[in-house]
N, C-alpha and C positions, 0 to 999 in steps of 0.2 A: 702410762699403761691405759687403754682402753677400758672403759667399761661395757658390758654387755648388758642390757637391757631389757628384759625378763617382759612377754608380751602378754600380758592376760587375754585368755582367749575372749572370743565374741559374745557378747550372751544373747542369745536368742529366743525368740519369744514364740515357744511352740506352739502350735492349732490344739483350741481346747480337744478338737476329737483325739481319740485312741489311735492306735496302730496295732492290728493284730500280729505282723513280722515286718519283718524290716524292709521286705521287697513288694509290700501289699502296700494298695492305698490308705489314706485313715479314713475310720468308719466319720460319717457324717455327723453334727452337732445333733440336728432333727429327722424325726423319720421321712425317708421323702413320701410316704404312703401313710393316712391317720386313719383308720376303721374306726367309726364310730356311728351311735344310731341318730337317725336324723332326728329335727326338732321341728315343733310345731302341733298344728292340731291332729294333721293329718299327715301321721310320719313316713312318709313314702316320696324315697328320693328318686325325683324323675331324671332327675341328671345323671345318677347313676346308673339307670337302669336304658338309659340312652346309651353311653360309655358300651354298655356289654350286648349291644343289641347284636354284634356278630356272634356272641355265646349263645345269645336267645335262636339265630339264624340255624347254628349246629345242631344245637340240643333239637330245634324241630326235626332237623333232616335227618336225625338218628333215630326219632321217632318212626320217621316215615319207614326210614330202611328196616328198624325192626319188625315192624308192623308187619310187613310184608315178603320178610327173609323166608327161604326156603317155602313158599308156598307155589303150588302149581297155578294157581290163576292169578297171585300178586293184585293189583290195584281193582283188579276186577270185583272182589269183595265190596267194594263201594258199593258199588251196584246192587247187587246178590241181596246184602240184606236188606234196603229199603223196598227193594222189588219183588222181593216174595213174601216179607210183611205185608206189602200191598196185597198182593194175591190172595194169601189170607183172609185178609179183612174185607176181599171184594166180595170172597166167597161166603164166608159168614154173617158179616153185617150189611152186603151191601144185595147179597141177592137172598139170603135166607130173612134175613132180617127185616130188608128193607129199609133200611137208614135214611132219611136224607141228606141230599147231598147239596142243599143250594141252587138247583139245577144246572150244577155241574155233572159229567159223566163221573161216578163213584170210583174208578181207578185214578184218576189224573187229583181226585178231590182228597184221597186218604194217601197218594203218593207224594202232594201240592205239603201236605201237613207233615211227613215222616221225614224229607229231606232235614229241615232245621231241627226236627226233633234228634233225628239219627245223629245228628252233627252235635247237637247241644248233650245228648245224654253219654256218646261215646268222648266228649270230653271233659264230663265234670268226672267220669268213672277216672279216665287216664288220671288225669290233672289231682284227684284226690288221692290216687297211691303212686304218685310222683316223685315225691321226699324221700318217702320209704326204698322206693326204687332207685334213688343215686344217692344212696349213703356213702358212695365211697368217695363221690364228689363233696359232698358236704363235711363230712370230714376232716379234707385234705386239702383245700385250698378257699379261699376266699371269692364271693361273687354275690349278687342281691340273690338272696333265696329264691325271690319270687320269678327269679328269671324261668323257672323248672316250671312251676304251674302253667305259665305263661305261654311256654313252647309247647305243652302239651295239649292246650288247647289250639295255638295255631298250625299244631302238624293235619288237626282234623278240617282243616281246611280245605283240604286238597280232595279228599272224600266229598264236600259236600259241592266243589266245583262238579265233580265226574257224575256228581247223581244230579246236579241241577242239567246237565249238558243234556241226560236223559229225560229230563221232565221236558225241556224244549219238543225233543221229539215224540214226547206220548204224546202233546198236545198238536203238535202238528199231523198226528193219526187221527185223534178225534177232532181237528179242526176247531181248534181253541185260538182264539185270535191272540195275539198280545198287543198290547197300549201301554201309553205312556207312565203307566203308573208301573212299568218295570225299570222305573229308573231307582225307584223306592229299594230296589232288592239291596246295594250295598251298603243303604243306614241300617236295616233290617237287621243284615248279617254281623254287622261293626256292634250292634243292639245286643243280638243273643251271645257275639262273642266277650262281650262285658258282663255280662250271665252270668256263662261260664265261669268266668276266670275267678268273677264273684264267690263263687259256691264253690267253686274247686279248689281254688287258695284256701279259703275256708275250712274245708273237709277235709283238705293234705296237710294243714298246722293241725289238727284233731287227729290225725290219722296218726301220727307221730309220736303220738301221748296217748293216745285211745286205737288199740287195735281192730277193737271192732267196727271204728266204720269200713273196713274193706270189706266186712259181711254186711253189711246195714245198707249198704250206697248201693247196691246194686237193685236191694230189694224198697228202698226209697224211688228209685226210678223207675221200677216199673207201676209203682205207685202212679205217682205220676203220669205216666201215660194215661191212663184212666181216668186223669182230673185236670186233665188239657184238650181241647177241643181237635183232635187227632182221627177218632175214628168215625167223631159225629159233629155234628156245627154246632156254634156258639149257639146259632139262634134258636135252638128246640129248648136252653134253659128258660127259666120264665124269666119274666120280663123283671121281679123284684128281686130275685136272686144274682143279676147279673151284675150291680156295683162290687158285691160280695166276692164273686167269682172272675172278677178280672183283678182279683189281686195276686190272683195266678200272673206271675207277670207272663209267663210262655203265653197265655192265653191273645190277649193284645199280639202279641206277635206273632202267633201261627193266624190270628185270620188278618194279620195285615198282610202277610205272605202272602195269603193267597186274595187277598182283591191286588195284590201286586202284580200275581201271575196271570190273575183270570180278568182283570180291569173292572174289576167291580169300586163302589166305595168304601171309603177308610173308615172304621170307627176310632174315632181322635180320641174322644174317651178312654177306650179301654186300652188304648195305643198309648195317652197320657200317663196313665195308672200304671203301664208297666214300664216306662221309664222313671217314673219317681223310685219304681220298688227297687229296678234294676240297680239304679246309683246308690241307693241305699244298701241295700248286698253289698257293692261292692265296695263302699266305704265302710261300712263296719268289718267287711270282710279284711282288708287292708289292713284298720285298726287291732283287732286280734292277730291278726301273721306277724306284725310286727312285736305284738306284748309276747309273742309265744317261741319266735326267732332265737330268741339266746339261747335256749335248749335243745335247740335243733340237733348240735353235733353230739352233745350226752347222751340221747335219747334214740336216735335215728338207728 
């Protein structure tokens, strides 16, 4: 008689991961994605914030498009307001007044100064109620916070190309030469846009937890103008006040502006003092968005 021989089955040695049903894959042992805050002195991941630069890309061009949605002149706005400020200012401090002007002609001198101002003021304003503005992004998915402050300063970008195009041509009206010290304009501009982002990051991790800077910031800026060398020259402060007064860092930067545009020379000085201050903003500025980062989404 036969025997039959009874075969234990195989034993197998399952993947430690799970299986949600039977036709699904199993979930993985580790996350393939770890959020976590970065390390170091200066916690601010460049790598990451490289990674999302086509986010950074969007978010400006939503900017722009908002910006300029449903209006009748659209991009023409650029224009409009650094050029009728100018007119303003030609009319009351430049011919009532009497201002000097460096002997520059006083529209190309007070238009030379509003371009980076109009650029730097319209985006520390954005860039500071930015947060506040995509709560529903912040919220809902994951990305470097700072990518929002970020775009919102580089949308103002494009405003300050359209009004420089026009400074070209006022000066080619009053027959302003340019020289080679217009090569200086894109460190300038890379300069006030670190500024920016400085103060506006800043002001948008505050803004989040302190409602009142969207009433504060506005009226800080026009402060501001009034304690930046915009509607009059550097050089009518006295001569012992001026270390003092270039810790304005705008300041250093609007009259490098314009020996850029007008070929005059540089003052390294006060051009120095406002790079120390600039990187300085902008690493403290860094340093607090990121202590203030994890309550983003509670709060926003």
């Amino acid at each position: 008689m036969s025997s039959v021989t009874e075969k234990q089955p195989a034993k197998i040695n399952a993947p430690a991961a799970e299986t949600v049903d039977s036709g699904q894959a199993p979930l993985p042992d580790k996350p393939l994605v770890v959020i976590e805050p970065s390390r170091g002195r200066i916690p601010v991941n460049l790598k990451d914030l490289w990674n999302y630069r086509d986010l950074l890309y969007i978010l400006a061009m939503r900017d722009i498009k908002v910006r300029y949605k449903q209006t009748l002149l659209g991009a023409a706005w650029a224009i409009i307001q650094p050029l009728f400020t100018m007119l303003i200012f030609w009319l009351i401090f430049g011919r009532l007044a009497g201002m000097p002007s460096d002997g520059v002609p006083y529209p190309i001198f007070a238009f030379a100064g509003l371009i980076p101002w109009t650029f730097f003021s319209n985006a520390v304003n954005a860039s500071g109620n930015s947060l506040v503005g995509s709560s529903n992004l912040i919220t809902k998915v994951y990305f470097p916070r700072m990518i929002i402050p970020l775009a919102s300063v580089a949308s103002g970008l494009l405003d300050f190309a359209i009004s420089f195009v026009v400074l070209l041509g006022l000066m080619m009206y009053y027959r302003v030469g340019v020289s080679v010290n217009l090569l200086m304009v894109p460190v300038l501009i890379v300069l006030t846009s670190l500024l920016a982002v400085g103060i506006g990051m800043w002001m948008s991790a505050l803004n989040v937890k302190y409602r009142d800077i969207r009433y504060a910031l506005p009226f800080l800026i026009q402060l501001g103008l009034f304690a930046t060398p915009i509607i009059y020259p550097a050089s009518i402060i006295p001569e012992k006040w001026r270390p003092l007064y270039a810790l304005n860092p705008l300041t250093g930067q609007i009259e490098a502006y314009r020996s850029a545009f007008f070929g005059r020379e540089f003052d390294w000085f006060s051009l120095g003092v406002s790079v120390l201050v600039t990187f300085g903003i902008l690493v403290y500025a860094a340093v607090a968005f990121k202590k203030m980062e994890r309550s983003f989404a509670d709060l926003v």
